[in-house]
C-alpha positions as CSV (number, residue, x, y, z in Angstrom):
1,X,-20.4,46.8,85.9
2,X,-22.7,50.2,85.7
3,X,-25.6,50.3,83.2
4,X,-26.7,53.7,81.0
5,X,-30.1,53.9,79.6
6,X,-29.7,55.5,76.2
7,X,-33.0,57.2,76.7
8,X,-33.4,60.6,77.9
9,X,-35.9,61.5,80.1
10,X,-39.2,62.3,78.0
11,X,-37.5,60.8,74.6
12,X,-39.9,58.6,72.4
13,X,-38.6,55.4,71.2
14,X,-38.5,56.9,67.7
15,X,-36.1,59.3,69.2
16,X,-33.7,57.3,71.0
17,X,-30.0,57.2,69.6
18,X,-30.0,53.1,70.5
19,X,-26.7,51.6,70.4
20,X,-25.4,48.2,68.3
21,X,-23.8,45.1,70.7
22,X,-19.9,44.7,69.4
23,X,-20.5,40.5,71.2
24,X,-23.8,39.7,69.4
25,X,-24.7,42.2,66.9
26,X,-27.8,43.5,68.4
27,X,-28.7,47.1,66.7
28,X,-31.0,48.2,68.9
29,X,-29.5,48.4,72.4
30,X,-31.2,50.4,74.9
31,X,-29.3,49.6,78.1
32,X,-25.5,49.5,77.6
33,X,-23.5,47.3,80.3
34,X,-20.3,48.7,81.2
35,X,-18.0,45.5,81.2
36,X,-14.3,45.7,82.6
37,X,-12.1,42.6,81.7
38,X,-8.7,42.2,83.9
39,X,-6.1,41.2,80.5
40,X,-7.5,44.3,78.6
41,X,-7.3,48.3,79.5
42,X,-10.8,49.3,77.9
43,X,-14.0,48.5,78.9
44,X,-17.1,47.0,76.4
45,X,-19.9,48.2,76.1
46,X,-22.3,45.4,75.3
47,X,-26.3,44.6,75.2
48,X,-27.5,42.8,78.4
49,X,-26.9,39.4,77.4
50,X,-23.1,39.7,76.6
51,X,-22.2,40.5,80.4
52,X,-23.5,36.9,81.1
53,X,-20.9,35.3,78.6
């Protein structure tokens, strides 16, 4: 499982492109985890809670 901060080195929060958790519905994800499941060819990408699931 990797982990991408969607904030750029020297971005505000105001100016950070956050991204929305497909598992929970979270709309303000900062940290995506990378998830790989074996029965399924694509990875999630999920808040930090969802990996835990």
């Amino acid at each position: 499982m990797d982990v991408v901060d969607l904030r750029a080195d020297g971005e505000s929060a105001d100016e950070t492109d956050y991204a929305t958790c497909p598992m929970c519905g979270n709309e303000k994800i900062r940290y995506v985890h990378i998830v790989e499941h074996p029965d399924l060819d694509e990875n999630f990408e999920v808040g930090s809670s969802a990996p835990r699931r």
